[in-house]
N, CA, C and O of each residue as an XYZ file, in Angstrom:
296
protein
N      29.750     49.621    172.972
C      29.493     50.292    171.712
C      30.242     51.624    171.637
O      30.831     52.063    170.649
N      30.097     52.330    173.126
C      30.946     53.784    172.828
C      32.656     53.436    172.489
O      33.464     54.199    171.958
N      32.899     51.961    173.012
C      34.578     52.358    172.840
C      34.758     51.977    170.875
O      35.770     51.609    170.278
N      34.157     52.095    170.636
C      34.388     52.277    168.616
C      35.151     53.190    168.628
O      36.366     53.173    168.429
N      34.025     54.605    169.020
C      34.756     55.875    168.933
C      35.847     56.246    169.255
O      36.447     56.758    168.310
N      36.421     56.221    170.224
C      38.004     56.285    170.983
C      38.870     55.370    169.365
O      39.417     55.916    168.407
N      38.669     53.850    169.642
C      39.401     53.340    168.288
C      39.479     53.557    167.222
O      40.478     53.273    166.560
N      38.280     54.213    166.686
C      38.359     54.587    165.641
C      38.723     56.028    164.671
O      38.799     56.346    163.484
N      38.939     56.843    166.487
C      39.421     58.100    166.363
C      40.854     57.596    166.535
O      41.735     58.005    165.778
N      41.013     57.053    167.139
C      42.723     56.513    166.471
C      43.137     56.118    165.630
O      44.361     56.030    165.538
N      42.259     55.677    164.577
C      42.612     54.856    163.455
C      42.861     56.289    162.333
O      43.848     56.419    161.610
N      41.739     57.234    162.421
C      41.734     58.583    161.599
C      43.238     59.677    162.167
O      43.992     60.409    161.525
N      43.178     59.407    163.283
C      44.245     59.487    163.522
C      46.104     59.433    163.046
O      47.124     60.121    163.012
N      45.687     58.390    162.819
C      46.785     57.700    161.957
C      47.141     58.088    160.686
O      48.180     58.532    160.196
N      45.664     57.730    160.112
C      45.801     58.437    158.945
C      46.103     59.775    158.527
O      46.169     60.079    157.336
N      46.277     60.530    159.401
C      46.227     62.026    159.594
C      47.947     61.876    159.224
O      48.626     62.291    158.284
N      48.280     61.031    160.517
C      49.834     61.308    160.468
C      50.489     60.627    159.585
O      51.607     61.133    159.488
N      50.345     59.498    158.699
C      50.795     59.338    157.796
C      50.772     59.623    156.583
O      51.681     59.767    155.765
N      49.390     59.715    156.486
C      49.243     60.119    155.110
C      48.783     61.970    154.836
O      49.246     62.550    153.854
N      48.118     62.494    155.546
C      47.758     63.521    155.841
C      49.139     64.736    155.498
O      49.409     65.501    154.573
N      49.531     64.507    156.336
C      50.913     65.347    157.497
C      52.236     65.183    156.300
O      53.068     66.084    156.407
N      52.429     64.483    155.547
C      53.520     64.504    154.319
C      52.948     65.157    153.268
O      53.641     65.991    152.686
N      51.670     64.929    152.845
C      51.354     66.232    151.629
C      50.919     67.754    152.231
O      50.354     68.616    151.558
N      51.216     67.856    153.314
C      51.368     69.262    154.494
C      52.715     69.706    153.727
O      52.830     70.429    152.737
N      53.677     69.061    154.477
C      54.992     69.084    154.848
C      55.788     69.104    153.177
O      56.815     69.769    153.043
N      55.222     68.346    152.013
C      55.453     68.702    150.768
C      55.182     69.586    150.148
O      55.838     70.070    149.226
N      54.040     69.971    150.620
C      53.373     71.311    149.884
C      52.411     71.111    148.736
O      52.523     71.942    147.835
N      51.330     70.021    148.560
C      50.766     69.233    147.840
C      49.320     70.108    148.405
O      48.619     69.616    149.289
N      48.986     71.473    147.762
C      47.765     71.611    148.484
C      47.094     71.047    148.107
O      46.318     70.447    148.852
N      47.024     70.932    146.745
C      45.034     70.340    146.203
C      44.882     68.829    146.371
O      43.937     68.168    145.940
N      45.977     68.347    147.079
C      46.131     66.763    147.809
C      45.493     67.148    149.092
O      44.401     66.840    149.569
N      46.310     67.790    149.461
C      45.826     67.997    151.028
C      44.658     68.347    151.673
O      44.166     67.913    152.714
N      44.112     69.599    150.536
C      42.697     69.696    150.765
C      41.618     68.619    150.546
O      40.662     68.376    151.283
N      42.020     67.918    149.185
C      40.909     67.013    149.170
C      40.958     65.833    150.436
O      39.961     65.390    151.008
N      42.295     65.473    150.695
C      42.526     64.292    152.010
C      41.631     65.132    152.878
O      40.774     64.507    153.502
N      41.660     65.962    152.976
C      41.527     67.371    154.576
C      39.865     66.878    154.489
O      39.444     66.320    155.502
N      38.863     67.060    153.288
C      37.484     67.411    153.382
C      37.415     65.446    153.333
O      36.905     65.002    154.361
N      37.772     64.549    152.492
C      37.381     63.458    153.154
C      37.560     62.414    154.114
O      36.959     61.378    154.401
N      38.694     63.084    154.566
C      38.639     62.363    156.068
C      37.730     63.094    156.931
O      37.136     62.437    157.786
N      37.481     64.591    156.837
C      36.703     65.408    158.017
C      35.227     64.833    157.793
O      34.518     64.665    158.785
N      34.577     64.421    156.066
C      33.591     63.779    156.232
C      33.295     62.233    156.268
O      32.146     61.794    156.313
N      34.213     61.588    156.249
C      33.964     60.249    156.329
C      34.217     60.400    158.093
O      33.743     59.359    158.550
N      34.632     61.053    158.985
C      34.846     61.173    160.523
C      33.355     61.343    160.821
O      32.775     60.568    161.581
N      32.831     62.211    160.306
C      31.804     62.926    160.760
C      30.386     62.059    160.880
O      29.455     62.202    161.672
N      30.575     61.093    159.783
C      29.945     59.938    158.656
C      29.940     59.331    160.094
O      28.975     59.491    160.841
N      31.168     58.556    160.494
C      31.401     57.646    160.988
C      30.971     57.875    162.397
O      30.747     56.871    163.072
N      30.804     59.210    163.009
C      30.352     59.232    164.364
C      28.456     59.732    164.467
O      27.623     59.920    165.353
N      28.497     59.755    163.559
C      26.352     60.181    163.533
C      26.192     58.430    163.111
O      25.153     57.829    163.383
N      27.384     57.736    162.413
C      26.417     56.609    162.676
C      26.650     55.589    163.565
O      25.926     54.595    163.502
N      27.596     55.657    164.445
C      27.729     54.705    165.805
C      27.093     55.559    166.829
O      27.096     55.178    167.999
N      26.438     56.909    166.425
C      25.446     57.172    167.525
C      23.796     56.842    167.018
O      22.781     57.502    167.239
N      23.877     56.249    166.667
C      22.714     55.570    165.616
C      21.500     56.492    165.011
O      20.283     56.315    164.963
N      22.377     57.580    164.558
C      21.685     58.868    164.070
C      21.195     58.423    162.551
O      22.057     58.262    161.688
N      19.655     58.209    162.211
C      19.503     58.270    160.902
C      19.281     59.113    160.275
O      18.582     60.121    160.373
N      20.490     58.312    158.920
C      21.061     59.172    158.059
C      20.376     58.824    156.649
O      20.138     57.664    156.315
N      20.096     59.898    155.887
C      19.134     59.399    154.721
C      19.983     58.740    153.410
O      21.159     59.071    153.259
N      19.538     58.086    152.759
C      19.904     56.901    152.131
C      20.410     57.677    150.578
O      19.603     58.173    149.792
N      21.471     57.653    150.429
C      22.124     58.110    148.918
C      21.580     57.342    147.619
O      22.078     57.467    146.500
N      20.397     56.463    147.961
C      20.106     55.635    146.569
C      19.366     56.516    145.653
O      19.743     56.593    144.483
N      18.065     57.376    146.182
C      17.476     57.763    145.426
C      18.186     58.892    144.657
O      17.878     58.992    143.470
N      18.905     59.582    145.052
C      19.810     61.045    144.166
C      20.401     60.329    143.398
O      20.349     60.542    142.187
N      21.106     59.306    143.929
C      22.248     58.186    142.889
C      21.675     57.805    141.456
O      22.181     57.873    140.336
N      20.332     57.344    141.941
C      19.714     56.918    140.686
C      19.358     57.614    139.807
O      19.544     57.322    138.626
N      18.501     59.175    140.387
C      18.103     60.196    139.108
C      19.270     60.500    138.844
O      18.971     60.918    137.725
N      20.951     60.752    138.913
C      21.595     61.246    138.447
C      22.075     60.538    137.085
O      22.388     60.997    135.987
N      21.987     58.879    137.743
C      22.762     58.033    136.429
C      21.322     57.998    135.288
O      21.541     57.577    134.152
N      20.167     58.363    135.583
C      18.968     58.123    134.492
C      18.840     59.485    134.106
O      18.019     59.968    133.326
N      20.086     60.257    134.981
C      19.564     61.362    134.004
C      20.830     61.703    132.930
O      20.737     62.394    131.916
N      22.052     61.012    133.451
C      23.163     61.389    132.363
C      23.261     60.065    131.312
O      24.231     60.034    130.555
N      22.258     58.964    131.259
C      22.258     57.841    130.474
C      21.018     58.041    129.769
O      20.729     57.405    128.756
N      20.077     59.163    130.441
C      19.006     59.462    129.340
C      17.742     58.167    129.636
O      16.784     57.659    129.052
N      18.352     58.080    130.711
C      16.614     56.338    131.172
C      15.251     56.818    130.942
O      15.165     58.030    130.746
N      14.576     56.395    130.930
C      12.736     57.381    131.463
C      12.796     55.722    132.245
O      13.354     54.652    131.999
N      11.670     56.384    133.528
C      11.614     55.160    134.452
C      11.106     55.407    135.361
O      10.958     54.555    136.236
């Protein structure tokens, strides 16, 4: 189970250097920042949950948000 982590820090990895590392090198900040904050949280995502850290469930915020910009009662 621990070797995920190693692979899958290679895989973010990757992504760093391909896709990451050219809107650096272009000068694309408000690309770069947004790549920058969701790879750092989908990493972060990805290692609290192969350490089987529970993580609380995005349904309930999800839902008051769409009943509250569609106007639901419920």
């Amino acid at each position: 189970m621990m070797i995920i982590i190693p692979i899958c820090s290679i895989i973010f990895l990757l992504f760093i250097i391909f896709d990451l590392a050219p809107r650096f090198i272009e000068k694309q900040w408000k690309v770069f920042w947004f790549y920058t904050v969701l790879i750092s949280f989908s990493f972060v995502i990805h290692i609290l949950v192969v350490l089987d850290f529970k993580l609380p469930s995005p349904a309930v915020p999800i839902k008051r948000l769409v009943s509250y910009i569609f106007g639901l009662q419920g």
